[in-house]
DSSP file (Angstrom, degrees, kcal/mol; ACC not computed):
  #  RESIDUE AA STRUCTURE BP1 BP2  ACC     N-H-->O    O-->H-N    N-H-->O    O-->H-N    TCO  KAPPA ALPHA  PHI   PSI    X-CA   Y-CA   Z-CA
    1    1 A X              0   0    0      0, 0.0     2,-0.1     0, 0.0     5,-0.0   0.000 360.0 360.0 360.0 143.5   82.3   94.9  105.1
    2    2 A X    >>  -     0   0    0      1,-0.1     3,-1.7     4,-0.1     4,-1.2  -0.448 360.0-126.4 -87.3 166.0   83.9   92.3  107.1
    3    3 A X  H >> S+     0   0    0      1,-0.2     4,-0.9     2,-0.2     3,-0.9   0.893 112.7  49.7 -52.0 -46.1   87.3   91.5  107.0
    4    4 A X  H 3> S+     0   0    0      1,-0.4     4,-0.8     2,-0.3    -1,-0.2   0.326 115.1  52.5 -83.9 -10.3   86.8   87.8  106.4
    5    5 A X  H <4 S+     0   0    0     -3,-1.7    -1,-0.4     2,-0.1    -2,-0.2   0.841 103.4  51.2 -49.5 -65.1   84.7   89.2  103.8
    6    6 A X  H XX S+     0   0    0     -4,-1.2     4,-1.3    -3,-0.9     3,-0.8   0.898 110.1  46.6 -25.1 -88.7   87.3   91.3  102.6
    7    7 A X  H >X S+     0   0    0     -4,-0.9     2,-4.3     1,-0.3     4,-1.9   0.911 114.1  51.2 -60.9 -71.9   90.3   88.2  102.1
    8    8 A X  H 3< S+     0   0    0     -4,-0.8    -1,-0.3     1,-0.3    -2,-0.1   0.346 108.6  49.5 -65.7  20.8   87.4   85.6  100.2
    9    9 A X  H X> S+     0   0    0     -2,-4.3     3,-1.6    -3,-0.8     4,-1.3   0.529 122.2  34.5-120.8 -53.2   86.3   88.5   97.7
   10   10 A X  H <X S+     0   0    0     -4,-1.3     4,-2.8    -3,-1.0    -2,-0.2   0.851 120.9  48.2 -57.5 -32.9   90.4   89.0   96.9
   11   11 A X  H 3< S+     0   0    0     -4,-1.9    -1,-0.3    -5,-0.2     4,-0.3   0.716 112.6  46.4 -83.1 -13.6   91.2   85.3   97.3
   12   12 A X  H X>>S+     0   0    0     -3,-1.6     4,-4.3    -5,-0.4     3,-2.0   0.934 115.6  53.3 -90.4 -61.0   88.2   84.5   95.0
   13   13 A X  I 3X>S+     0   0    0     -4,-1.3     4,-1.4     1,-0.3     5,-0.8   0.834 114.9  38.3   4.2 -73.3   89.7   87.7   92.3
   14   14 A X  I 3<5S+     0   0    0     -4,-2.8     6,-3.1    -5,-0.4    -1,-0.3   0.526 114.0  48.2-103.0  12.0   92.8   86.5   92.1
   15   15 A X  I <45S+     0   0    0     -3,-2.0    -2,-0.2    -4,-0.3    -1,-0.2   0.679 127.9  33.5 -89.5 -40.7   92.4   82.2   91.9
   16   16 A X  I  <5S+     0   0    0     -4,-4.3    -3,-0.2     1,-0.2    -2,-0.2   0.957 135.5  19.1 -96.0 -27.5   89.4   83.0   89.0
   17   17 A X  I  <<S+     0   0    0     -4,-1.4    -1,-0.2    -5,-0.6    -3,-0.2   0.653 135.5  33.4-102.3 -20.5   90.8   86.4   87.0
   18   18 A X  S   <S-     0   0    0     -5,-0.8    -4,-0.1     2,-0.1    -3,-0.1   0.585 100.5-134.1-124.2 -45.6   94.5   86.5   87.8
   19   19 A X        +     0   0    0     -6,-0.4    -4,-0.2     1,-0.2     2,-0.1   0.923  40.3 163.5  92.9  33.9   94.9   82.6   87.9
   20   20 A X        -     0   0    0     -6,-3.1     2,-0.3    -9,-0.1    -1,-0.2  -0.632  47.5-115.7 -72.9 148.1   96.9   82.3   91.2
   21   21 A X        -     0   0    0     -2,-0.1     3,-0.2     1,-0.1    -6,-0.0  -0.781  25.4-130.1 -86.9 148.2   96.7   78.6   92.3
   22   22 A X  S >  S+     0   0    0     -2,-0.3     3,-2.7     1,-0.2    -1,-0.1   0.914 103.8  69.2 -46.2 -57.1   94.7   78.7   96.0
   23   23 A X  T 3  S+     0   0    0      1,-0.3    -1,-0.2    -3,-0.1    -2,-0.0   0.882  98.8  49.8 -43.8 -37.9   97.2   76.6   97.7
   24   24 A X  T 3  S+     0   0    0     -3,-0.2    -1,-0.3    11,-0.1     2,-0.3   0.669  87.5  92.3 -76.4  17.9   99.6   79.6   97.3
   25   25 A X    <   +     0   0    0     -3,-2.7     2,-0.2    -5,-0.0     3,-0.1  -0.756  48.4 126.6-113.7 137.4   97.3   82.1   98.7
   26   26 A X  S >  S-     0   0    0     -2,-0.3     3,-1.2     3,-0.1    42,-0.3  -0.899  72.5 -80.8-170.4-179.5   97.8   82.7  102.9
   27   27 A X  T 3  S+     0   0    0     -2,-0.2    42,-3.6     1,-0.2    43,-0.5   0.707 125.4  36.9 -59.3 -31.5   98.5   85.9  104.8
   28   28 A X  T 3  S+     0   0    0     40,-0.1     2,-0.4    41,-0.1    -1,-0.2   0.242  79.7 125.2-103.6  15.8  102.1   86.3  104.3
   29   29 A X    <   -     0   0    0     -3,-1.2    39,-1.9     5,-0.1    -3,-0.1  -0.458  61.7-132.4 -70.9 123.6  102.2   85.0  100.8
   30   30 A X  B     -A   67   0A   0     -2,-0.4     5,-0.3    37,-0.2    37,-0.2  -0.252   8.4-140.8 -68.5-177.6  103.9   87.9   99.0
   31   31 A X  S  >>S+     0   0    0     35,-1.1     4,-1.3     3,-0.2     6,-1.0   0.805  93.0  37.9-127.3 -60.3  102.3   88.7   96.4
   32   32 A X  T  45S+     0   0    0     34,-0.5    35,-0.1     4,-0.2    -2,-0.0   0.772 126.2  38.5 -67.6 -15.0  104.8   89.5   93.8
   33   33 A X  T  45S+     0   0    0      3,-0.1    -1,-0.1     2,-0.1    -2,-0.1   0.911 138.5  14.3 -90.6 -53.1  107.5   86.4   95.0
   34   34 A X  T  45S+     0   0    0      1,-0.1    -3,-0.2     2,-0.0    -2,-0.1   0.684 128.1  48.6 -91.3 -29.2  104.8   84.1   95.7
   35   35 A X  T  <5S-     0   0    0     -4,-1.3    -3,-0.2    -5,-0.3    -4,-0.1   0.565  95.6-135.7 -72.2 -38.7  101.7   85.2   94.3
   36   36 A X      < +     0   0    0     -5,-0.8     2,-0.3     1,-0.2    -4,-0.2   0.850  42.9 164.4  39.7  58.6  103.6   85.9   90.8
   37   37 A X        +     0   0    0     -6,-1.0     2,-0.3     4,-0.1    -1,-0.2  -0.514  12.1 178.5 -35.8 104.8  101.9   88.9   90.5
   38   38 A X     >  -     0   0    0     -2,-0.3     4,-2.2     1,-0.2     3,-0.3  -0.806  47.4 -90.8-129.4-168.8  103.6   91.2   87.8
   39   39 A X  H >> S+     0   0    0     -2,-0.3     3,-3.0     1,-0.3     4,-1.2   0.977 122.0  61.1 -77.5 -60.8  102.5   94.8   86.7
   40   40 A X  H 3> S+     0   0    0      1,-0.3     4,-1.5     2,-0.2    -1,-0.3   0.785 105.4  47.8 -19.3 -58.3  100.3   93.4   83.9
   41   41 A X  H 3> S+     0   0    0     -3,-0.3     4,-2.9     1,-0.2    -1,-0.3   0.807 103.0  64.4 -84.2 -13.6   98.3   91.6   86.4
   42   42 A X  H << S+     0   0    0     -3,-3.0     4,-0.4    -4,-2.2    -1,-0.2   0.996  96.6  60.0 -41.4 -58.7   98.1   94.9   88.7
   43   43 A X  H >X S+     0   0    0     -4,-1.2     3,-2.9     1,-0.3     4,-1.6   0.839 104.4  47.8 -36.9 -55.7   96.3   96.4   86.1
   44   44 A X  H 3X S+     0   0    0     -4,-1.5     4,-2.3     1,-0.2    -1,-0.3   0.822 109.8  48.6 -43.6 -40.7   93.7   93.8   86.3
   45   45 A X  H 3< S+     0   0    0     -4,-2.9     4,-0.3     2,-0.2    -1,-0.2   0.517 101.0  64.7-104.4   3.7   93.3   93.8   89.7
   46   46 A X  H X> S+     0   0    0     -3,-2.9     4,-2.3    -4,-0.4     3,-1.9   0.913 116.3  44.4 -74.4 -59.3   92.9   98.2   89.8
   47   47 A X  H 3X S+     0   0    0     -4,-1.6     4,-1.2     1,-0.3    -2,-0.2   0.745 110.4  45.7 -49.5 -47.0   90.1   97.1   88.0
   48   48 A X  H 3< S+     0   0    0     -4,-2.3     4,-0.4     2,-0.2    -1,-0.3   0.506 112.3  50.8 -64.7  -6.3   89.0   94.5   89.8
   49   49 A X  H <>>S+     0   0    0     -3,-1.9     4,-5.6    -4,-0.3     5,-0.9   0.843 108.4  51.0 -76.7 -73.3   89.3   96.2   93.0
   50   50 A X  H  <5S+     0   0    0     -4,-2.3     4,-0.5     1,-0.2    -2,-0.2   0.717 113.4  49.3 -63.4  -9.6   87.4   99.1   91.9
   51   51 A X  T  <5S+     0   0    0     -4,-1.2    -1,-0.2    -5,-0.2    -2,-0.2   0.707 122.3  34.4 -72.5 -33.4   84.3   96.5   90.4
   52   52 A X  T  45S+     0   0    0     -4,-0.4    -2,-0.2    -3,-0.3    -3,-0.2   0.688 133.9  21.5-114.5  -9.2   84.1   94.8   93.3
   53   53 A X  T  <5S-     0   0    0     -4,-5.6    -3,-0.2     2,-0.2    -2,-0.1   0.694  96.9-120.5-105.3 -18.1   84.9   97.5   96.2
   54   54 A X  S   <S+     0   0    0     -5,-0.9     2,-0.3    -4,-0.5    -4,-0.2   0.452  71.6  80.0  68.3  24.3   84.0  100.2   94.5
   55   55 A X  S    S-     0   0    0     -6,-0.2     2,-0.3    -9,-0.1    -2,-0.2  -0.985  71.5 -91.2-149.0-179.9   87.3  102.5   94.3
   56   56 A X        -     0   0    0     -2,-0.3     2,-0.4     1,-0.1    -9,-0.1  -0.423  30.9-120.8 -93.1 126.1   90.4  103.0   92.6
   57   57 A X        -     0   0    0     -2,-0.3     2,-0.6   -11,-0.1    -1,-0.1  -0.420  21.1-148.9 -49.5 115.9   93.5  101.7   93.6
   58   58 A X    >   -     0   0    0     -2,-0.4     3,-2.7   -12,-0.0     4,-0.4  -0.851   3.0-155.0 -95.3 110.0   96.0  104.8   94.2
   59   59 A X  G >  S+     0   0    0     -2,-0.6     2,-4.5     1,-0.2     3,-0.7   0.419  95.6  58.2 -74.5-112.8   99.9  103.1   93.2
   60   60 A X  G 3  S+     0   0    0      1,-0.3    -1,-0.2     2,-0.1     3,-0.2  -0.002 106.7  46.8 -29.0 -23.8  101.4  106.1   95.8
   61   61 A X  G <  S+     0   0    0     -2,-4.5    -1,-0.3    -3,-2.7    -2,-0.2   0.540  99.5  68.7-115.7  -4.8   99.4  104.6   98.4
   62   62 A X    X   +     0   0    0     -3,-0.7     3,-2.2    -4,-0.4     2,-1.0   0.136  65.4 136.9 -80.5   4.1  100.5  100.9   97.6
   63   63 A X  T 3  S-     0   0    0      1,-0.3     3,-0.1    -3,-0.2    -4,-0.0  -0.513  79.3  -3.5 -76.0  98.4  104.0  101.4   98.8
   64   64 A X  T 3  S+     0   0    0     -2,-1.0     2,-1.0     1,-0.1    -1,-0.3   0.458  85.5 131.6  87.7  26.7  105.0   98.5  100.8
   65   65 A X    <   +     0   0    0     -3,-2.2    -1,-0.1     1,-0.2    -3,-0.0  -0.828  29.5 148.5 -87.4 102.4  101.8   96.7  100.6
   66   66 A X        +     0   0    0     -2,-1.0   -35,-1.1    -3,-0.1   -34,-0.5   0.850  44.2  59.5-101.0 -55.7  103.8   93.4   99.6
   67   67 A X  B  > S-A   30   0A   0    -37,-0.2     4,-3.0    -3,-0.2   -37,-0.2  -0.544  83.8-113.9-118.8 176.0  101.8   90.6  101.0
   68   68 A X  H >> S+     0   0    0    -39,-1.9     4,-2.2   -42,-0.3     3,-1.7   0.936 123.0  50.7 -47.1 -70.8   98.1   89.1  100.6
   69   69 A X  H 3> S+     0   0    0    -42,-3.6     4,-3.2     1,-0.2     5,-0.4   0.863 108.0  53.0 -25.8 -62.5   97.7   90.2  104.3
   70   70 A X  H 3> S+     0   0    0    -43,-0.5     4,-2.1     2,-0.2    -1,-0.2   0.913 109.5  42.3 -33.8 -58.9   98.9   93.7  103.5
   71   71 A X  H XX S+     0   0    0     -4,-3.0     4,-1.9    -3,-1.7     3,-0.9   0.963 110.1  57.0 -81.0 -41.5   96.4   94.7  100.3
   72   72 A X  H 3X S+     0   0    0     -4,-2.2     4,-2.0     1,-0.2    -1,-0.2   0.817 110.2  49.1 -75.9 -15.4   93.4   93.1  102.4
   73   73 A X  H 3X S+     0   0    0     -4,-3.2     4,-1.6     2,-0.1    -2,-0.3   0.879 115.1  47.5 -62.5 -38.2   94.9   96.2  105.4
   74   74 A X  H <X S+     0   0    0     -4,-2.1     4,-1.0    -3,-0.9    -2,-0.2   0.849 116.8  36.7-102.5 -38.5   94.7   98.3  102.5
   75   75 A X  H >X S+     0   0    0     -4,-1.9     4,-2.0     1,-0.2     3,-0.8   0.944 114.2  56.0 -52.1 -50.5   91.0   97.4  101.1
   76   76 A X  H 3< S+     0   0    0     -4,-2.0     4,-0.5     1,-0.2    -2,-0.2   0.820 106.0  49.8 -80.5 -24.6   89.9   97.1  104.1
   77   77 A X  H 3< S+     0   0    0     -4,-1.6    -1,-0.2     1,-0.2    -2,-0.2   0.642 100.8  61.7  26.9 -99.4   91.0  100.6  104.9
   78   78 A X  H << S+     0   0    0     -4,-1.0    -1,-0.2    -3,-0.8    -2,-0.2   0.762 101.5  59.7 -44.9 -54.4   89.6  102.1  102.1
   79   79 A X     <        0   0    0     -4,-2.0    -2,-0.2     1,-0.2    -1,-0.2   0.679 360.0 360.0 -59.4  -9.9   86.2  100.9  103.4
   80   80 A X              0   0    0     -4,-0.5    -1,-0.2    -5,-0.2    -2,-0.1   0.390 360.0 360.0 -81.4 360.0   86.2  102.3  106.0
């Protein structure tokens, strides 16, 4: 999967299920300052991660993934 792939399936995720407004969404938007991310909405989005990439989010392996940029490094990753 391609990257650019990759950001529009996360940026589409979290504007329609998580309810971020778009305008906040960019590569270095953090995600829990800017994003307003909180652990409730994590949950959703191990879930939504693993429906739409097809594996589970590991929290051990999330440590300093902070911004947008960051978790689409970390999907894309995974895919690999």
């Amino acid at each position: 999967m391609e990257r650019k792939e990759i950001e529009e399936k996360v940026k589409q995720f979290l504007i329609e299920d998580i309810e971020v407004d778009e305008e906040k969404i960019f590569p270095d938007a953090r995600l829990k300052d800017d994003l307003g991310i909180d652990s409730l909405d994590f949950v959703d989005i191990v879930v939504l991660v693993n429906d739409k990439f097809g594996f589970k989010i590991k929290q051990e392996e999330m440590i300093g993934v902070d911004t947008f940029s960051k978790f689409c490094d970390y999907i894309e990753t995974k895919l690999k």
